[in-house]
VOPAGU-2260 file (C-alpha; in pm, 1 decimal, decimal comma):
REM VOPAGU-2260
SITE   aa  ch    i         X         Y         Z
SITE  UNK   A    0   -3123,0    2604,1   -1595,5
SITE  UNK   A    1   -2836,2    2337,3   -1680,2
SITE  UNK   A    2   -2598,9    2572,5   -1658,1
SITE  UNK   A    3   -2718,4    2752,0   -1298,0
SITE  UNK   A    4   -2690,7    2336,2   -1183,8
SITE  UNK   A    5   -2368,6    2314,6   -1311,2
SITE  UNK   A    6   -2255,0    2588,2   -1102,8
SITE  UNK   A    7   -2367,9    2496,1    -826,2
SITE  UNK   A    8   -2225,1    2152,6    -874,5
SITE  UNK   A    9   -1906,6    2340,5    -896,9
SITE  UNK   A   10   -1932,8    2556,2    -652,2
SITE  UNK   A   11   -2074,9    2308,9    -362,2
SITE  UNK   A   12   -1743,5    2079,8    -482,6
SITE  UNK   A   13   -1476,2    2379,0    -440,5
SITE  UNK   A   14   -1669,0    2436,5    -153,9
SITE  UNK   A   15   -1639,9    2143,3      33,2
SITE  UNK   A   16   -1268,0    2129,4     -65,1
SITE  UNK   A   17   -1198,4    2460,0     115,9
SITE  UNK   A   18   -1372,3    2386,6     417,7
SITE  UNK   A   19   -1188,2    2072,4     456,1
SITE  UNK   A   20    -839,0    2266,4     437,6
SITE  UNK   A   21    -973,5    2500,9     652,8
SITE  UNK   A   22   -1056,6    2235,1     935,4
SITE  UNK   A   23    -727,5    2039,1     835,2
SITE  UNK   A   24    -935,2    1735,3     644,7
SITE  UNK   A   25    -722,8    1706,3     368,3
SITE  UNK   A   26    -742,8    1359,5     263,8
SITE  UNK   A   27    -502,1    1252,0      -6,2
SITE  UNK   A   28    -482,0    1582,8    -190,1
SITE  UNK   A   29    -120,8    1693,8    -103,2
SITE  UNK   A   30     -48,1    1330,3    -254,8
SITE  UNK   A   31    -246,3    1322,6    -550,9
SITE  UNK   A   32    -107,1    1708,4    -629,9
SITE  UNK   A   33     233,8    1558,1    -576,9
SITE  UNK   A   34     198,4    1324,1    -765,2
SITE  UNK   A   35      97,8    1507,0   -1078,7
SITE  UNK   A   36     404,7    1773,8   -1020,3
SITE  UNK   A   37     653,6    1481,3    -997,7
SITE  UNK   A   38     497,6    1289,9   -1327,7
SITE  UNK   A   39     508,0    1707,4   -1533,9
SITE  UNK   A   40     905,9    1718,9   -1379,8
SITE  UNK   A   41    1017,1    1393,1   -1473,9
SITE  UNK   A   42     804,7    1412,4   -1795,6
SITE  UNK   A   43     968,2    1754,2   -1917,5
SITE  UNK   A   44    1300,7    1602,6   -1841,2
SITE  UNK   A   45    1266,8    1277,9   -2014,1
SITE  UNK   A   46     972,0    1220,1   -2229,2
SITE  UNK   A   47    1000,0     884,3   -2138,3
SITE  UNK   A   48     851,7     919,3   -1817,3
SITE  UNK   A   49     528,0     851,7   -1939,4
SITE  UNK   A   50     516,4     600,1   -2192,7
SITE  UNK   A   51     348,0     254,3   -2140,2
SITE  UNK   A   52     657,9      95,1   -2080,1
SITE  UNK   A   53     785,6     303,2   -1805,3
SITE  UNK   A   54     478,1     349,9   -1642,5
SITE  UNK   A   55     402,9     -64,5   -1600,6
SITE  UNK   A   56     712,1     -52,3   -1508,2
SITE  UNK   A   57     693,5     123,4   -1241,7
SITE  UNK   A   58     330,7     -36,6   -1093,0
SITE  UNK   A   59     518,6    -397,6   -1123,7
SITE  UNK   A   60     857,4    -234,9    -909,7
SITE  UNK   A   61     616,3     -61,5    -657,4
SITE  UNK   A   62     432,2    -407,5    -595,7
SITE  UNK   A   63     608,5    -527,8    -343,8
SITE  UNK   A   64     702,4    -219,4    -150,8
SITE  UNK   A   65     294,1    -133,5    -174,6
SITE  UNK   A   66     189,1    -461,5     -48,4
SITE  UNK   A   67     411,9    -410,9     297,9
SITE  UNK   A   68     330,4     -58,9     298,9
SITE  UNK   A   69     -11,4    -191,2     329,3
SITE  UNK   A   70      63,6    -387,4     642,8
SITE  UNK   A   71     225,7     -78,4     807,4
SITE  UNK   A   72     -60,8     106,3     755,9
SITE  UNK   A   73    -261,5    -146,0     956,9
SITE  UNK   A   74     -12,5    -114,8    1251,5
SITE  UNK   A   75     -12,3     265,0    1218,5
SITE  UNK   A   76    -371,0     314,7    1269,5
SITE  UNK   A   77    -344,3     110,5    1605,8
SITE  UNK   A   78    -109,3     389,7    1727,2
SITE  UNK   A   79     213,1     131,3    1703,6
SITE  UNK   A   80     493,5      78,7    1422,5
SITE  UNK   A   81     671,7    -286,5    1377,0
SITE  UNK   A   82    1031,9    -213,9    1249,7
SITE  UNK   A   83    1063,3    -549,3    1129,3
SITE  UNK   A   84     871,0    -562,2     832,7
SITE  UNK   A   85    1178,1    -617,0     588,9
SITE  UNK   A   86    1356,1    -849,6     776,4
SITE  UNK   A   87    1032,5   -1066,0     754,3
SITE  UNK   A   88     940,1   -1033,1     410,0
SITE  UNK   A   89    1338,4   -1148,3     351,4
SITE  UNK   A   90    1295,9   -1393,8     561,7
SITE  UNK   A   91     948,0   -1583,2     404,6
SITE  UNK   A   92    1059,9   -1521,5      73,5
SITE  UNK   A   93    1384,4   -1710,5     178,8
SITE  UNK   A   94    1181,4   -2011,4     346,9
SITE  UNK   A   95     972,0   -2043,9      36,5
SITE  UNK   A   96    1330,2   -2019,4    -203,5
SITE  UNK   A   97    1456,5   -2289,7     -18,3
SITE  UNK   A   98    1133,8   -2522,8      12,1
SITE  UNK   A   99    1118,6   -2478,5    -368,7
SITE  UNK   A  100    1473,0   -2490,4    -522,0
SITE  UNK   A  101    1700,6   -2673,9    -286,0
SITE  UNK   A  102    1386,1   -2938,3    -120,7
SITE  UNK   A  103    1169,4   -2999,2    -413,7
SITE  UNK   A  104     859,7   -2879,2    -267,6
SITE  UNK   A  105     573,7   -2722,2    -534,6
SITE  UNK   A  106     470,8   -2360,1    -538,6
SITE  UNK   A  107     156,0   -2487,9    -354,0
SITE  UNK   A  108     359,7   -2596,2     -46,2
SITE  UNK   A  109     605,0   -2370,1     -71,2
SITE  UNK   A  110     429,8   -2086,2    -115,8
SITE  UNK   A  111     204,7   -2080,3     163,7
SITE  UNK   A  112     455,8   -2198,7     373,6
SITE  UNK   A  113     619,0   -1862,6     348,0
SITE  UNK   A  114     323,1   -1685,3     421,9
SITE  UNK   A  115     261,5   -1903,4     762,4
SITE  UNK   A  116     579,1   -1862,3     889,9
SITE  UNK   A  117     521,6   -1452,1     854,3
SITE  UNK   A  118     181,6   -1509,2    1028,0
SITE  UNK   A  119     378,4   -1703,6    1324,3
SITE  UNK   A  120     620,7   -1438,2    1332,3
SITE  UNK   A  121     350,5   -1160,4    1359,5
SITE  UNK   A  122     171,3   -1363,3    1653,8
SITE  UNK   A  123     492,6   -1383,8    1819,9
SITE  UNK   A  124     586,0   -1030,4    1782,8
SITE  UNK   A  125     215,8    -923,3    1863,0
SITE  UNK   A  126     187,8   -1149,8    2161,9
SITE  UNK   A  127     468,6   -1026,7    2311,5
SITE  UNK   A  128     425,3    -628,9    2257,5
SITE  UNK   A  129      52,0    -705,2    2375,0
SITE  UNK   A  130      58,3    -915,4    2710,2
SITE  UNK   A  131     484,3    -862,6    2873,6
SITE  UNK   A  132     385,6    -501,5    2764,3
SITE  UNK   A  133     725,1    -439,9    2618,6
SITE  UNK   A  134     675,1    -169,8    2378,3
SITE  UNK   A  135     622,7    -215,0    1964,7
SITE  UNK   A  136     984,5     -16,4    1869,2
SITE  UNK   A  137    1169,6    -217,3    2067,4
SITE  UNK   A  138    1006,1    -589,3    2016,4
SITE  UNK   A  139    1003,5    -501,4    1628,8
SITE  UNK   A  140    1364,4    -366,4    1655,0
SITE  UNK   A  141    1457,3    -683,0    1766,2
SITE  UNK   A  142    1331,3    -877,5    1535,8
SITE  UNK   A  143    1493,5    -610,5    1260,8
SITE  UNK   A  144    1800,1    -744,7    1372,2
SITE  UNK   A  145    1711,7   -1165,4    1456,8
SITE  UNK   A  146    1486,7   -1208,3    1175,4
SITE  UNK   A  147    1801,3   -1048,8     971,2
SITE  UNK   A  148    2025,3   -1370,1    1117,3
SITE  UNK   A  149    1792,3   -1615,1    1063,1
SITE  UNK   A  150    1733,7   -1488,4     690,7
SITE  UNK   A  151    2169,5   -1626,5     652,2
SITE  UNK   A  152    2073,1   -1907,2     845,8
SITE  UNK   A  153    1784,1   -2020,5     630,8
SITE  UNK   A  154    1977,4   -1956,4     302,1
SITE  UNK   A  155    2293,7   -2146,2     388,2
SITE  UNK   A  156    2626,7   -2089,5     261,6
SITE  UNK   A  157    2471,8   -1986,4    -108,3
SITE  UNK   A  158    2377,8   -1684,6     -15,3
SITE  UNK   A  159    2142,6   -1663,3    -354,2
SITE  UNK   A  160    1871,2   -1932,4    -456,4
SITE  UNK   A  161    1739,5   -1877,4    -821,5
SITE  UNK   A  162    1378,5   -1941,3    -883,1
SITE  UNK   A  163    1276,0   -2196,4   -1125,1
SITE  UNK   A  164     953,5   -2265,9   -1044,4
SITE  UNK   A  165     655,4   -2090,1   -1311,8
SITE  UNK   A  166     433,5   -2124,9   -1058,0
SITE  UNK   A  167     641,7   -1903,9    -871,3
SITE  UNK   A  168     826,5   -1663,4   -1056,6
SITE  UNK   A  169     460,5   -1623,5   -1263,3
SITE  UNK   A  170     318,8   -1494,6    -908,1
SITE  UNK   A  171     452,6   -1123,8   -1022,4
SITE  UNK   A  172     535,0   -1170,3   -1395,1
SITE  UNK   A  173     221,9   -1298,0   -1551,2
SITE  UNK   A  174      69,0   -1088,9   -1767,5
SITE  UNK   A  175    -340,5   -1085,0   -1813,0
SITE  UNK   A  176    -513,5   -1128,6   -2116,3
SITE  UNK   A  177    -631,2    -780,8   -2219,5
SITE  UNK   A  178   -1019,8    -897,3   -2179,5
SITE  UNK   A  179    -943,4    -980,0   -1824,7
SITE  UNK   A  180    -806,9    -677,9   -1793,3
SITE  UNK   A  181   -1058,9    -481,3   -1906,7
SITE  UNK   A  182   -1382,6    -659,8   -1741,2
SITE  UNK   A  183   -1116,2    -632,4   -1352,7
SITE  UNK   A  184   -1095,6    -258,4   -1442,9
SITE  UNK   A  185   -1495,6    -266,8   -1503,6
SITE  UNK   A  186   -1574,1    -482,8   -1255,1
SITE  UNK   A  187   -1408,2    -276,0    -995,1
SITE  UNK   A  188   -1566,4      40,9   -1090,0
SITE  UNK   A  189   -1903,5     -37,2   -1096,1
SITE  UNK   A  190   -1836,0    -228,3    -735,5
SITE  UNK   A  191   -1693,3      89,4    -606,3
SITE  UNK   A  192   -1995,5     297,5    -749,0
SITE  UNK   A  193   -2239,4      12,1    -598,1
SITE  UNK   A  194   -2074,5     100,1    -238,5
SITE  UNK   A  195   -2059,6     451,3    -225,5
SITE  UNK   A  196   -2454,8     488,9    -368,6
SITE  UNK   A  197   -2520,3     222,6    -121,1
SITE  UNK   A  198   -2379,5     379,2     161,4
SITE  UNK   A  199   -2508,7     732,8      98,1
SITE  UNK   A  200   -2884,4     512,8      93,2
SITE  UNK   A  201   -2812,2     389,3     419,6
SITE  UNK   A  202   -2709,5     715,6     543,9
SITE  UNK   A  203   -2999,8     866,3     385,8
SITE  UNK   A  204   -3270,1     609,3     544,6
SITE  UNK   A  205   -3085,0     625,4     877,8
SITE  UNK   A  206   -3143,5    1020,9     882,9
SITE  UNK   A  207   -2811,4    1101,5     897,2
SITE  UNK   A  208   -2594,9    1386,4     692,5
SITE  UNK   A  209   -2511,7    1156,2     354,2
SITE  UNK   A  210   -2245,0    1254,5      43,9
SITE  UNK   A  211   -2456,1    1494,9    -178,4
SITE  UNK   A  212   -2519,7    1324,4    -544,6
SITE  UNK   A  213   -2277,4    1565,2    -731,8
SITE  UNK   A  214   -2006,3    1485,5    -432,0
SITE  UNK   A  215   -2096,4    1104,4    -580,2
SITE  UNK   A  216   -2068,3    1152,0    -950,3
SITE  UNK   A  217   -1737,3    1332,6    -908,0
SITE  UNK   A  218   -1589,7    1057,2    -695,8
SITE  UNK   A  219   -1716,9     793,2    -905,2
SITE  UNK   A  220   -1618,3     982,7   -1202,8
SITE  UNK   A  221   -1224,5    1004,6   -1089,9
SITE  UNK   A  222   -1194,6     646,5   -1002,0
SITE  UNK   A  223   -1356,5     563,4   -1335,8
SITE  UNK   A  224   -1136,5     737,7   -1554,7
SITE  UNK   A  225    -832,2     685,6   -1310,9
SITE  UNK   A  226    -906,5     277,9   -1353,4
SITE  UNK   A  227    -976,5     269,5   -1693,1
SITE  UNK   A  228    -691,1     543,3   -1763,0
SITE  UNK   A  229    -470,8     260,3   -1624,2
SITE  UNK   A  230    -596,1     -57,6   -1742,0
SITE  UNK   A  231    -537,0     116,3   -2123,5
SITE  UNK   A  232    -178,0     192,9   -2074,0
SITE  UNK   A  233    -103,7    -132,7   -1976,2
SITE  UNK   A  234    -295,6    -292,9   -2241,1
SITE  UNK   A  235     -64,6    -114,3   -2507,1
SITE  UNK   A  236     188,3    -327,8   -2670,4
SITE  UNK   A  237     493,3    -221,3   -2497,0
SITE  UNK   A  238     780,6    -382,6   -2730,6
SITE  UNK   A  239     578,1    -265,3   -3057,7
SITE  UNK   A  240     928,6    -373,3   -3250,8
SITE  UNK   A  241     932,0    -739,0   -3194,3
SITE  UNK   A  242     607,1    -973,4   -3343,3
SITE  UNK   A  243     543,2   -1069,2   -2982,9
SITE  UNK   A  244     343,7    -826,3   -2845,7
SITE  UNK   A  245     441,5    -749,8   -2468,5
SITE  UNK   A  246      75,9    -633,4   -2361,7
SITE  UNK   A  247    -161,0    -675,1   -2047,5
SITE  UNK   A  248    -202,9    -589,7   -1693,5
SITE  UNK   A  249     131,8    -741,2   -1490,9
SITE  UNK   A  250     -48,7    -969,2   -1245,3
SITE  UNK   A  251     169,6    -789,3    -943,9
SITE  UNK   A  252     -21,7    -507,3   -1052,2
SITE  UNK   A  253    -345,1    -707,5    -913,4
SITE  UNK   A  254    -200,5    -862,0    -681,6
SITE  UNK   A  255    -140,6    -547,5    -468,0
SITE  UNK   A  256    -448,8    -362,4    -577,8
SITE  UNK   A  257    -614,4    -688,0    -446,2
SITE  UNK   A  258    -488,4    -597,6    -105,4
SITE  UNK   A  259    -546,5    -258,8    -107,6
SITE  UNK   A  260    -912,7    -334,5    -199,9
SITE  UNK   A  261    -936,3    -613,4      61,9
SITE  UNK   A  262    -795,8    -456,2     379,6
SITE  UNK   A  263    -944,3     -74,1     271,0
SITE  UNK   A  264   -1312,3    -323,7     306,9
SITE  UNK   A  265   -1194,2    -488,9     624,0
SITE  UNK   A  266   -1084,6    -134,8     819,1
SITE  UNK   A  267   -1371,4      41,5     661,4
SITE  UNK   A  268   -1650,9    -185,8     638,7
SITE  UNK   A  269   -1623,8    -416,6     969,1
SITE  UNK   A  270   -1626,9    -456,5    1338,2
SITE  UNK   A  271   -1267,8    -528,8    1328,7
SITE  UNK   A  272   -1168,6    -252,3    1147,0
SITE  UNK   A  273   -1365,5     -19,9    1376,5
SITE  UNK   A  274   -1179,8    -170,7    1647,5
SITE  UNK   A  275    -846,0    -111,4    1495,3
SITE  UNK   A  276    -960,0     283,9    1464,3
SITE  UNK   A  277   -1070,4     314,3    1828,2
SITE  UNK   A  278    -762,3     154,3    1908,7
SITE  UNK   A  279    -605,9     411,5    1724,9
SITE  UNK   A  280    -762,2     693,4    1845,7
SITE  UNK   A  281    -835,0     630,7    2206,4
SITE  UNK   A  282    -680,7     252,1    2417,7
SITE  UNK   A  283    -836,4     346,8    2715,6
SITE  UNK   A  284   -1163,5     456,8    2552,7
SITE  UNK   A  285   -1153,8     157,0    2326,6
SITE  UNK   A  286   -1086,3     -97,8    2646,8
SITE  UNK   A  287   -1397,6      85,8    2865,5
SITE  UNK   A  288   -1576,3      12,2    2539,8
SITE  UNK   A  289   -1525,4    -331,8    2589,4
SITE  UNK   A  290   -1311,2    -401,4    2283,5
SITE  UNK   A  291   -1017,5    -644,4    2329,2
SITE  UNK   A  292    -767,0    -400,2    2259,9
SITE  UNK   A  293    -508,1    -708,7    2335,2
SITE  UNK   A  294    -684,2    -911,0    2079,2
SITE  UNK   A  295    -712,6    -609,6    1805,7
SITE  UNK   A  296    -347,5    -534,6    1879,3
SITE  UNK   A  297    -188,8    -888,5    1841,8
SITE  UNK   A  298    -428,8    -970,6    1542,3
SITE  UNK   A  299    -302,0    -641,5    1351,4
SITE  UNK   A  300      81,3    -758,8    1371,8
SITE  UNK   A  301      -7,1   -1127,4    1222,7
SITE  UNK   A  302    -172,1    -908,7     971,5
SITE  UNK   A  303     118,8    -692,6     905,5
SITE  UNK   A  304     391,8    -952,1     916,5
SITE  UNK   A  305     173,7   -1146,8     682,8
SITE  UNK   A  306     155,2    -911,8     431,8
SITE  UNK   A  307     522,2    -846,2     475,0
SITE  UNK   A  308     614,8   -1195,4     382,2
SITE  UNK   A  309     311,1   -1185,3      78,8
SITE  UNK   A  310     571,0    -832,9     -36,3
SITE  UNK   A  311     891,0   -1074,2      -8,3
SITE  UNK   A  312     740,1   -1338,2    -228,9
SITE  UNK   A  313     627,8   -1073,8    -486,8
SITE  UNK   A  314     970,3    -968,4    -490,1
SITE  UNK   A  315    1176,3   -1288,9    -454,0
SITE  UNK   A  316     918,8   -1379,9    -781,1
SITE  UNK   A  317     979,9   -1040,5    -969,5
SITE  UNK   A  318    1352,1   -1079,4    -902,1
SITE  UNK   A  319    1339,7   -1421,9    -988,1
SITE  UNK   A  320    1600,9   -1486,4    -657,4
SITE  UNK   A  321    1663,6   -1441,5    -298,0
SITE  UNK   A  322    1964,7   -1351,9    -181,1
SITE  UNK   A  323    2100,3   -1230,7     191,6
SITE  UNK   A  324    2012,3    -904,7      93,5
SITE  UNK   A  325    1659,8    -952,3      20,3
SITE  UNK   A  326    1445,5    -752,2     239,6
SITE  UNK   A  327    1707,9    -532,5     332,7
SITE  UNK   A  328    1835,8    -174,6     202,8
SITE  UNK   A  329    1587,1     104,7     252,3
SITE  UNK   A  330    1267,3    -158,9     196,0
SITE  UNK   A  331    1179,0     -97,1     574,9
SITE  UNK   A  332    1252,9     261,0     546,5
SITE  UNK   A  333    1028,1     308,0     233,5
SITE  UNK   A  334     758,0      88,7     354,7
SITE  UNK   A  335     672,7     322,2     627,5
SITE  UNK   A  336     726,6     607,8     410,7
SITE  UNK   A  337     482,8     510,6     200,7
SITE  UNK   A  338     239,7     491,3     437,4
SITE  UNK   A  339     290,1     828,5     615,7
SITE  UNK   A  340     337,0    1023,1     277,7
SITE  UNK   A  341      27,9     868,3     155,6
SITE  UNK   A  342    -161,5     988,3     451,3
SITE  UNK   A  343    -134,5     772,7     719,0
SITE  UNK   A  344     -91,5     965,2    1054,1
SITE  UNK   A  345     203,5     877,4    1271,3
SITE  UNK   A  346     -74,2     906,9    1543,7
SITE  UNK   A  347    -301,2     677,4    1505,7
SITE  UNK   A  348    -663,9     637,8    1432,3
SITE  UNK   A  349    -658,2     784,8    1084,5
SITE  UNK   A  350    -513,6     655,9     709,2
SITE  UNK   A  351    -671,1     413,1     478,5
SITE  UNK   A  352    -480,6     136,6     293,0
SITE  UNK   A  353    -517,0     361,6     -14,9
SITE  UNK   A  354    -252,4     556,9     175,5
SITE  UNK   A  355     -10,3     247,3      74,2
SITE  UNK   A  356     -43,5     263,5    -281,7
SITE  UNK   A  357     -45,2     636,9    -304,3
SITE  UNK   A  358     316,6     683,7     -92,3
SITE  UNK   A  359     430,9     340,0    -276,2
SITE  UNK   A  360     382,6     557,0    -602,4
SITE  UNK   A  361     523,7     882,9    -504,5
SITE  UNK   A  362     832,0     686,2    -358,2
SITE  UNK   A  363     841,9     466,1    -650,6
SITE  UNK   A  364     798,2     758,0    -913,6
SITE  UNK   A  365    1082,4     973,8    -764,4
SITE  UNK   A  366    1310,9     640,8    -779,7
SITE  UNK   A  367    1220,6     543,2   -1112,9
SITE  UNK   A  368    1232,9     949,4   -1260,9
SITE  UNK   A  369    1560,2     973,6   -1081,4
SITE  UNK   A  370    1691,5     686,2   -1262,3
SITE  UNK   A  371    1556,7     795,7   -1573,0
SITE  UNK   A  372    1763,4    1113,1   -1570,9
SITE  UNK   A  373    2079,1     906,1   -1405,0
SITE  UNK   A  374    2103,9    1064,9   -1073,6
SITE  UNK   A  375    2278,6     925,8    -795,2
SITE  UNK   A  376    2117,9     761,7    -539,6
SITE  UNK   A  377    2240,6    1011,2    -274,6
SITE  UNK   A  378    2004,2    1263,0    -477,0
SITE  UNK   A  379    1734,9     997,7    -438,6
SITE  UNK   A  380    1765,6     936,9     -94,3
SITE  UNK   A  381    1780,0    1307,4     -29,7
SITE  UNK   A  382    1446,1    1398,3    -223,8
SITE  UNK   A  383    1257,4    1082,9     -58,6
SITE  UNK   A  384    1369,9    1254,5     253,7
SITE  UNK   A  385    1263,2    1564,0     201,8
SITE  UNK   A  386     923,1    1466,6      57,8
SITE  UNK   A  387     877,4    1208,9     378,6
SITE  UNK   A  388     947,2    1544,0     631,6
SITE  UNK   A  389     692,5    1736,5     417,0
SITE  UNK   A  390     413,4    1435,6     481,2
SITE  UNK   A  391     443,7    1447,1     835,2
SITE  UNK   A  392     475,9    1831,0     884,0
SITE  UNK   A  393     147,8    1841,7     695,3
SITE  UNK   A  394       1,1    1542,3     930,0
SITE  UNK   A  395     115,6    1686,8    1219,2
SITE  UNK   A  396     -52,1    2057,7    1079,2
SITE  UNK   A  397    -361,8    1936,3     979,2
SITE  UNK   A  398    -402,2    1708,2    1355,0
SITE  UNK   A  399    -354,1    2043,6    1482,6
SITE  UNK   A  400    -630,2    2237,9    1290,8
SITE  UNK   A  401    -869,8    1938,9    1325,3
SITE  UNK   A  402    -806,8    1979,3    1723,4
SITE  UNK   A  403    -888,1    2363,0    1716,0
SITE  UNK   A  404   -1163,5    2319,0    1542,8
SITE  UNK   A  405   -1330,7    2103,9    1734,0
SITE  UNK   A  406   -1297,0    2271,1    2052,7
């Protein structure tokens, strides 16, 4: 009899997973396959692909590039795309350089000053894109380019402030004790299983078509071991030759998990975040429905420019500098990358901040393999390229089989 369950566990599951490629619901699959057949590549060529080391490594480098991805993702699901996202994160990271190194000012001013002046810069953008009706690529374009000028302005003829501040450059370099660690990784899991039984309840009491229980275990099961699975390779000491152990979860690690978290509960679990959807999906349905698509759409870019300048800090604190080129390079580029490789649909109405972290690792995996193996970065930017045109191709094939079958 426990085996007959079993197989229908199993069955039901593969199931489920067919139909969904069949009606073009893939989810994060082509991702999460990805990224296993870039982590067996990189791992047959270097065996150091995988250790502790490399692997904290590479959560701590993706930190700040995740965190803006997760602002883009916000601005994607309204249907729109801000282009200024790395200017602005060089930018606030700049303001808060200065206020700390050159005026004196503690991490508690500082700091937050940064993140205000992305918020103002959001609202402006946002404001102006929503009521003079001047479209998103071109308002965000040109703040690319002013937000860029104002970045040299801000910084002065030294081009480079250090960061001296603990306060500060701790932000992204902290490590936690492992305990701490361990009861986050916990914590989180048995929050995440809390939600999903609690919402297949709700769906249950409301008569409505809820997750079946093995659906749940299996889901719950993943994160579980994927959380834990990650909280133990960055609890191993990962500089086992010196008597100071290097050990613990970086706290830029939490930091962007914490966002992910947050905004993935504010799209999914409130009126605002259904907003931002129907926004998405439909602006004149969404307006007849009597949502203020103005107020939706100018709220989302202080959102996103906010998070940009929260990315800038985490890197300005990594980096332990700011410089005229911070914010610059392929950050933009990559940002939105991550977003539409991790799911996100160029279209509108569909992703998840999840989609964030998942591109920010494929991106960040390919870089850090790459460089691993000593490639050049004209190999690097080729691959990312390549992988980025695959994401979309499959976005725009799987809108397509979601619109024939529902006809």
């Amino acid at each position: 009899m426990a085996t007959q369950e079993v197989d229908q566990v199993r069955v039901g599951f593969v199931g489920r997973i067919a139909r969904s490629l069949r009606q073009g619901d893939i989810g994060s699959l082509p991702v999460l396959l990805g990224l296993v057949l870039i982590a067996i590549v990189f791992q047959i060529a270097n065996p150091n692909f995988l250790t502790p080391l490399n692997l904290t490594n590479l959560m701590v480098q993706i930190s700040a590039l995740g965190t803006i991805a997760v602002g883009v993702v916000l601005v994607l699901l309204i249907g729109e795309i801000d282009l200024s996202v790395g200017a602005v994160s060089g930018l606030c990271a700049a303001i808060m350089a200065v206020l700390s190194a050159k005026n004196g000012l503690p991490a508690s001013v500082a700091v937050p000053a940064g993140l205000v002046a992305g918020s103002l810069i959001g609202l402006l953008q946002g404001s102006w894109f929503a009521k003079l009706r001047v479209p998103s690529f071109v308002v965000t374009l040109a703040g690319y380019l002013g937000w860029q000028g104002v970045l040299l302005y801000v910084l002065g003829d030294t081009g480079t402030v250090n960061l001296t501040d603990p306060a500060i450059t701790g932000i992204a370099n902290t490590r936690l004790p492992l305990w701490l660690g361990w009861a986050l990784g916990i914590v989180f899991v048995v929050g995440y299983a809390v939600v999903r039984w609690n919402e297949r309840r709700r769906r249950g009491l409301a008569g409505v078509k809820r997750e079946s229980l093995s659906s749940l275990v299996v889901n719950v099961g993943v994160v579980a071991i994927g959380t834990l699975v990650a909280v133990a390779v960055m609890s191993v000491n990962r500089n086992p030759n010196s008597t100071i152990p290097i050990q613990g979860v970086p706290s830029a690690v939490v930091i962007l998990l914490g966002f992910v978290v947050l905004f993935n509960y504010i799209t999914e679990r409130t009126a605002f975040g259904r907003h931002v959807f129907a926004v998405g999906g439909n602006v004149e349905a969404a307006r007849r429905a009597g949502i203020n698509v103005d107020r939706v759409r100018i709220t989302v870019f202080v959102l996103t420019s906010t998070l940009a300048a929260a990315g800038g800090i985490l890197a300005g604190s990594r980096l332990l500098a700011v410089n005229q080129s911070s914010g610059g390079g392929d950050l933009l580029l990559n940002s939105i990358a991550a977003a539409v490789i991790g799911g996100t649909s160029l279209f509108g109405g569909r992703g998840s901040t999840w989609a964030a972290l998942l591109g920010a690792l494929v991106i960040g995996a390919i870089a850090n393999g790459m460089d691993l193996l000593g490639l050049a970065s004209s190999i690097k930017f080729i691959v990312t390229g390549v992988v980025l045109l695959l994401a979309i191709t499959i976005d725009a094939v799987s809108r397509s089989r979601r619109e024939v079958s529902g006809r």
